[in-house]
Backbone as CSV, one residue per row, in Angstrom:
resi,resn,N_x,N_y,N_z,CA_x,CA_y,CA_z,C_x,C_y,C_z
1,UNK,31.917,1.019,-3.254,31.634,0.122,-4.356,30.178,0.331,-4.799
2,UNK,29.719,0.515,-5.951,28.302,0.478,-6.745,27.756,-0.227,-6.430
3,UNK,26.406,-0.227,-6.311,25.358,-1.219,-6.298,25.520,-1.979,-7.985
4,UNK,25.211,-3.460,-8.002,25.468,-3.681,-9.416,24.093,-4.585,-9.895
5,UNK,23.267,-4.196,-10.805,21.385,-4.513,-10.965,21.201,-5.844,-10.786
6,UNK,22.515,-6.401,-11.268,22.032,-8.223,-10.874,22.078,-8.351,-9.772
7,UNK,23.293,-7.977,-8.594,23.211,-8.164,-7.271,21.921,-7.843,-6.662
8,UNK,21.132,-6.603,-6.518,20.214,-6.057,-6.541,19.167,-7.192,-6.845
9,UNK,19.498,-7.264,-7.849,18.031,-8.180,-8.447,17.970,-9.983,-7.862
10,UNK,19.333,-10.080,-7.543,19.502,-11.664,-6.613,19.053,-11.358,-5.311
11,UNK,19.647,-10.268,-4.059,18.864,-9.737,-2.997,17.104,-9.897,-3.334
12,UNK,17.067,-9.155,-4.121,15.453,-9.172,-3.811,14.360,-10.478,-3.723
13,UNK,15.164,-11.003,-4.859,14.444,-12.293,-5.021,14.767,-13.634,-3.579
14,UNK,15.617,-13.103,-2.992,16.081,-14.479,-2.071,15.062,-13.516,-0.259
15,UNK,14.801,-12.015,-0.864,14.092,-11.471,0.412,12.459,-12.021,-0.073
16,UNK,11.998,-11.876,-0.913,10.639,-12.445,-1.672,10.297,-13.535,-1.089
17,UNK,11.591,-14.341,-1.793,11.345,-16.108,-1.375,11.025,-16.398,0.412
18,UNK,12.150,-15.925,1.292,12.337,-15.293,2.357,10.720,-15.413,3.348
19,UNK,10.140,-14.155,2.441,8.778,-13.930,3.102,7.605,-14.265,2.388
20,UNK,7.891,-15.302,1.863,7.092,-16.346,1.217,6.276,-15.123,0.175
21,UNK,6.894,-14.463,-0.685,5.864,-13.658,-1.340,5.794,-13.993,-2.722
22,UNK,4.989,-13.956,-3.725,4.885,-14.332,-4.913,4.209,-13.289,-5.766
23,UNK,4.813,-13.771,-7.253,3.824,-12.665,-8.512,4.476,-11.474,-7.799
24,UNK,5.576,-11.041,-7.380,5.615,-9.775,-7.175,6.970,-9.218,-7.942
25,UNK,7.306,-8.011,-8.865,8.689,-7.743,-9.367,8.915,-6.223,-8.665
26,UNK,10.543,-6.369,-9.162,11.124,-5.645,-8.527,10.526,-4.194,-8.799
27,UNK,9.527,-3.823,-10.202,8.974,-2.406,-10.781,7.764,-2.541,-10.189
28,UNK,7.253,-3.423,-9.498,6.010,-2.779,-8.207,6.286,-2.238,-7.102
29,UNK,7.484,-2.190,-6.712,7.631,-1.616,-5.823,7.127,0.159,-5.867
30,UNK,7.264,0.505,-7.204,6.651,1.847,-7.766,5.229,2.061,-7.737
31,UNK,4.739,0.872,-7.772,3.255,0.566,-7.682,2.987,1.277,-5.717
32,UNK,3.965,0.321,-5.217,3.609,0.744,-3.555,3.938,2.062,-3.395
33,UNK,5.310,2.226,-3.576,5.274,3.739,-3.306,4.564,4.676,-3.488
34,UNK,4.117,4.745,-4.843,3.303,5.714,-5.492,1.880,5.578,-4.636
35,UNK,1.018,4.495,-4.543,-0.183,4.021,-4.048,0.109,4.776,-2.383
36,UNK,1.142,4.311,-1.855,1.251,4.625,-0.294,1.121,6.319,0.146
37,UNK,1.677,7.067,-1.113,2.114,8.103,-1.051,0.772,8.847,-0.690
38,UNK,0.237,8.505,-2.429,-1.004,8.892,-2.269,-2.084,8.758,-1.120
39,UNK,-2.356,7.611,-0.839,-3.054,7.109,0.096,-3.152,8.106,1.824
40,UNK,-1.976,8.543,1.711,-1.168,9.307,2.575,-1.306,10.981,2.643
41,UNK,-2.070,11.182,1.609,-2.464,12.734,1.375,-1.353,13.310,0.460
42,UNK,-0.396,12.704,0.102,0.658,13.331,-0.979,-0.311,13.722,-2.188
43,UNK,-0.025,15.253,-2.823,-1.073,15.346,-3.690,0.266,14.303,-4.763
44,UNK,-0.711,15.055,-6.358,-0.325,14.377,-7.388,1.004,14.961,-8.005
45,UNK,0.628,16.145,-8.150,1.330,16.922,-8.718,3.009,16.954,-7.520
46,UNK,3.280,16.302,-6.646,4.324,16.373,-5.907,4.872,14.748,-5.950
47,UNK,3.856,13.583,-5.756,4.136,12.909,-6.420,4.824,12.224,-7.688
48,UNK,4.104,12.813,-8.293,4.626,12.942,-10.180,6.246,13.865,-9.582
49,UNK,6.270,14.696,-8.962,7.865,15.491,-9.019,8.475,13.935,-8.451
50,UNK,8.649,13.276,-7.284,9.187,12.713,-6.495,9.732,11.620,-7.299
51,UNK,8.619,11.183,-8.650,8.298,10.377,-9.219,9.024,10.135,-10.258
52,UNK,9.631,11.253,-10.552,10.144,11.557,-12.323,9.808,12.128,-13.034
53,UNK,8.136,11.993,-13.081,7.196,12.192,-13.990,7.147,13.265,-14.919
54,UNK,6.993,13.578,-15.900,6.992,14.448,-16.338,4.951,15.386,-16.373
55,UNK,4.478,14.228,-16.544,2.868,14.689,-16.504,2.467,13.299,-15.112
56,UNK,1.165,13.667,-14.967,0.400,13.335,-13.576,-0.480,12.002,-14.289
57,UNK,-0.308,11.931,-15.544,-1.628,11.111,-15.887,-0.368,9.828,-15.866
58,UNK,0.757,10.182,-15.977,1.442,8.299,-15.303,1.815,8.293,-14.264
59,UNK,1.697,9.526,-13.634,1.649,9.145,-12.103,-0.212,8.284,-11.888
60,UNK,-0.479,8.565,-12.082,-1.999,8.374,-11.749,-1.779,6.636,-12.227
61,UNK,-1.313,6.232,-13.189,-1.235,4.626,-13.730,-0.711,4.254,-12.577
62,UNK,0.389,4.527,-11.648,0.827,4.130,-10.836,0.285,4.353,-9.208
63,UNK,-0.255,4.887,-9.012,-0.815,5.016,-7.735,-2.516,4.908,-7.543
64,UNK,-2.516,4.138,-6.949,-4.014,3.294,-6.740,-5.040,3.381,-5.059
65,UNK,-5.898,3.781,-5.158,-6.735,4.077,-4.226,-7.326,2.676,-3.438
66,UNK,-7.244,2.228,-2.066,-8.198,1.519,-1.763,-9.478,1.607,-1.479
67,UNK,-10.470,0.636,-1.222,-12.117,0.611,-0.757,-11.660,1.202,-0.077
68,UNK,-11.017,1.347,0.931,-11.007,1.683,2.241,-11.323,3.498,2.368
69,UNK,-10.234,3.743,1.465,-9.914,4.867,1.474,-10.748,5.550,0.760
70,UNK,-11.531,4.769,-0.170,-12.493,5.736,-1.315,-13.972,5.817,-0.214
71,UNK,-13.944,4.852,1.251,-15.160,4.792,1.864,-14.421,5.964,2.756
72,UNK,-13.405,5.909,3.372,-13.046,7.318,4.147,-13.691,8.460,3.462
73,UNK,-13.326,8.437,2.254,-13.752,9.889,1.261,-15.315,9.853,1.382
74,UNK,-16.131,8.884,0.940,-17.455,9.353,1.144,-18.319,9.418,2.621
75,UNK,-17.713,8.762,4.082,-17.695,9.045,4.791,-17.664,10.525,5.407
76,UNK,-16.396,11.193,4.814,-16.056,12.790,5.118,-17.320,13.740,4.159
77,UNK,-17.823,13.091,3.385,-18.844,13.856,2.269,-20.235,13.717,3.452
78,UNK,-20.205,12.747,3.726,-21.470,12.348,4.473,-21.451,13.459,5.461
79,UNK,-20.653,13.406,6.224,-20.242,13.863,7.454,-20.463,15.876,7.456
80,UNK,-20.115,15.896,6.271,-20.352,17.264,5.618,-21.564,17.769,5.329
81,UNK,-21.896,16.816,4.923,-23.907,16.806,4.140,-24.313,16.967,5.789
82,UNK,-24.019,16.057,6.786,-25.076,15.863,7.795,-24.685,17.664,8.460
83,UNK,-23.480,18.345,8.660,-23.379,18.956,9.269,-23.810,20.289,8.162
84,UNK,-24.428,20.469,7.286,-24.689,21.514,6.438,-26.055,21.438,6.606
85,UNK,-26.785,20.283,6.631,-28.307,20.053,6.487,-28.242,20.251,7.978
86,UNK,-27.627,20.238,9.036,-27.929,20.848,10.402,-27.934,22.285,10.617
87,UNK,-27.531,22.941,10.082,-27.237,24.458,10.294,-28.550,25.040,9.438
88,UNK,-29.018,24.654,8.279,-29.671,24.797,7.831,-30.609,24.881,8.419
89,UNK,-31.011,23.731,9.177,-32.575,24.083,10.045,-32.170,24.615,10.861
Protein backbone atom coordinates (compact mmCIF):
# COMPACT_ATOMS: atom_id res chain seq x y z
CA UNK A 1 0.00 0.00 0.00
CA UNK A 2 1.41 3.78 -0.80
CA UNK A 3 2.40 6.07 1.55
CA UNK A 4 -0.53 8.73 1.23
CA UNK A 5 0.94 12.85 2.02
CA UNK A 6 -1.85 13.44 4.49
CA UNK A 7 -1.11 10.27 6.43
CA UNK A 8 2.48 11.28 6.32
CA UNK A 9 1.74 14.68 7.23
CA UNK A 10 -0.72 13.50 10.42
CA UNK A 11 2.40 11.04 11.60
CA UNK A 12 4.64 13.79 11.69
CA UNK A 13 2.78 16.21 13.40
CA UNK A 14 1.50 13.81 16.35
CA UNK A 15 5.74 12.71 16.44
CA UNK A 16 6.49 16.77 16.81
CA UNK A 17 3.78 17.17 19.36
CA UNK A 18 5.18 13.82 20.91
CA UNK A 19 8.66 15.44 21.49
CA UNK A 20 7.42 18.56 22.47
CA UNK A 21 8.92 20.28 19.29
CA UNK A 22 7.67 23.47 17.75
CA UNK A 23 7.98 26.05 14.56
CA UNK A 24 9.24 23.07 12.87
CA UNK A 25 7.68 21.71 9.11
CA UNK A 26 7.81 18.84 7.45
CA UNK A 27 10.38 20.84 4.36
CA UNK A 28 13.10 21.37 7.17
CA UNK A 29 13.77 18.35 7.42
CA UNK A 30 15.86 19.26 4.02
CA UNK A 31 17.25 21.98 5.99
CA UNK A 32 18.81 19.01 8.43
CA UNK A 33 19.78 16.79 6.00
CA UNK A 34 21.44 19.00 3.78
CA UNK A 35 23.18 21.02 6.94
CA UNK A 36 24.17 17.41 8.52
CA UNK A 37 25.56 16.26 5.34
CA UNK A 38 27.59 19.01 4.92
CA UNK A 39 28.71 19.45 8.32
CA UNK A 40 29.92 15.87 7.82
CA UNK A 41 32.49 16.54 5.02
CA UNK A 42 29.91 15.68 2.15
CA UNK A 43 31.24 18.05 -0.50
CA UNK A 44 28.63 20.20 -2.44
CA UNK A 45 28.67 19.14 -5.58
CA UNK A 46 27.52 15.38 -4.27
CA UNK A 47 25.19 16.88 -2.11
CA UNK A 48 23.38 18.95 -4.72
CA UNK A 49 23.41 15.16 -6.72
CA UNK A 50 21.78 13.43 -3.53
CA UNK A 51 19.73 16.51 -3.39
CA UNK A 52 18.05 16.86 -6.78
CA UNK A 53 19.69 19.82 -7.42
CA UNK A 54 20.33 20.81 -10.47
CA UNK A 55 23.08 23.75 -9.51
CA UNK A 56 24.98 24.00 -5.93
CA UNK A 57 23.92 27.58 -5.27
CA UNK A 58 20.35 25.88 -3.83
CA UNK A 59 22.06 23.41 -2.41
CA UNK A 60 24.06 25.98 -0.56
CA UNK A 61 20.33 27.83 0.56
CA UNK A 62 19.85 24.66 2.17
CA UNK A 63 22.74 23.55 4.05
CA UNK A 64 24.09 25.67 6.85
CA UNK A 65 27.37 25.73 8.74
CA UNK A 66 27.66 25.93 12.57
CA UNK A 67 30.00 28.31 15.02
CA UNK A 68 31.20 25.27 15.88
CA UNK A 69 32.24 24.05 12.83
CA UNK A 70 33.34 27.41 11.18
CA UNK A 71 35.74 27.52 14.69
CA UNK A 72 36.94 23.80 13.77
CA UNK A 73 37.89 25.40 10.31
CA UNK A 74 39.88 28.24 11.71
CA UNK A 75 41.31 26.14 14.36
CA UNK A 76 42.82 23.67 11.46
CA UNK A 77 44.15 27.15 9.70
CA UNK A 78 45.76 28.02 12.96
CA UNK A 79 47.16 24.78 13.47
CA UNK A 80 48.69 25.04 9.92
CA UNK A 81 50.09 28.63 10.35
CA UNK A 82 51.71 27.37 13.72
CA UNK A 83 53.22 24.31 12.00
CA UNK A 84 54.57 26.29 8.77
CA UNK A 85 55.98 29.24 10.90
CA UNK A 86 57.84 26.21 12.77
CA UNK A 87 59.69 24.72 9.96
CA UNK A 88 60.48 27.92 8.85
CA UNK A 89 62.79 28.75 11.65
Amino acid sequence: MPFKARHIQLNFKKALKYAEIEDFRFHDLRHCFASWHRQSGVDRDTLAELMGHKDTRMTRRYAHITPGHLRKAVELLEKSYSEYSTNLA
